[in-house]
N, C-alpha and C positions, 0 to 999 in steps of 0.2 A: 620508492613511491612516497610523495608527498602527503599529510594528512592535516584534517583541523580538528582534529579530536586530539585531548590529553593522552600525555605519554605517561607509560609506567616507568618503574627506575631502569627496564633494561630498554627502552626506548618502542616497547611495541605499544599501537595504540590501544589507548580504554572506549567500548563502545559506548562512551557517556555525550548522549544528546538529550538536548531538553524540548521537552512541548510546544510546539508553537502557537503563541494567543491565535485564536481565530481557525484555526487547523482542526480540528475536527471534523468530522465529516461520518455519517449514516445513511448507510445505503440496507435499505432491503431484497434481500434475495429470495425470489422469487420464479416461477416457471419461465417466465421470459427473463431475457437480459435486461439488466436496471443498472445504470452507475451513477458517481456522486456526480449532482447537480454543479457544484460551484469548481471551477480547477482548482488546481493545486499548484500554488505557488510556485511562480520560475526561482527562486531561490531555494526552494525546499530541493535535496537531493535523497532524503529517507522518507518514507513514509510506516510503519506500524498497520496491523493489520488483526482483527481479532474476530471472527465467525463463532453465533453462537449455533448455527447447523454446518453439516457438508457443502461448501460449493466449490463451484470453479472458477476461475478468475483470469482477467487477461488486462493490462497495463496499455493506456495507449491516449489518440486524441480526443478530442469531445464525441464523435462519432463510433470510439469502438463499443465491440460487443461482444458478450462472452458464450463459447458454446460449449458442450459435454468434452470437445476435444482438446479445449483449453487446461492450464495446468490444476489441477485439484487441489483443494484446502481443505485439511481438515477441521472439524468442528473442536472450538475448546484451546487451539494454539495462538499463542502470542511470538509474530514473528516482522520483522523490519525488512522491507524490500529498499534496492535503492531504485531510483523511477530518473536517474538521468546524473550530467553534469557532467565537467572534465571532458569536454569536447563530443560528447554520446549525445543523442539525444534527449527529449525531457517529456516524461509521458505525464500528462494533463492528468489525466482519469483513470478510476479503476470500475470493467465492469464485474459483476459478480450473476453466477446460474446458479440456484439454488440445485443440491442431488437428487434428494428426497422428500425435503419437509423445507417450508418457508423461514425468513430465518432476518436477522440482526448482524451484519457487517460494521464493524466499529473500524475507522481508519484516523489515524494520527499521525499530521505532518510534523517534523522534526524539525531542528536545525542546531 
């Protein structure tokens, strides 16, 4: 498998991506599905992901939406999804359902 990420000296890759100017993005989760306004870059293939409550979260086009049966995030983790590339599809959007309490979604496109 091919990669564009730095090799270490036994050739496995190092997960070192940098922040992309303009790539930010804040979504509030709340009781309904909310996701980020602007896409996400067709060349971005990581996005970063950091909940300051419980939600749930689902990857998708400008239309998706997230429900209780979507996959869960916990509050407090910092984690890198990949949203597409290498002939896969490329998910625009991330929505977010708040579990409990309203809450702060921090996402950061990569490259």
């Amino acid at each position: 498998m091919t990669t564009k990420l730095p090799l270490d000296d036994n050739n496995n890759p190092i997960p070192a991506l940098r922040l992309k100017n303009g790539g930010a993005h804040t979504i509030v989760s709340a009781a309904s599905s909310t996701r980020n306004s602007a896409s996400f870059a067709e060349q971005t293939r990581i996005v970063s992901v950091y909940a300051t409550e419980d939600i749930y979260l689902k990857f998708g086009s400008a239309g998706v939406t997230a429900s209780s049966t979507d996959h869960f995030f916990p509050a407090g983790l910092y984690y890198d999804f990949a949203i597409g590339g290498e002939g896969t599809g490329h998910a625009t959007h991330l929505a977010v359902l708040r579990r409990n309490t309203d809450g702060i979604v921090y996402v950061s496109e990569k490259e």
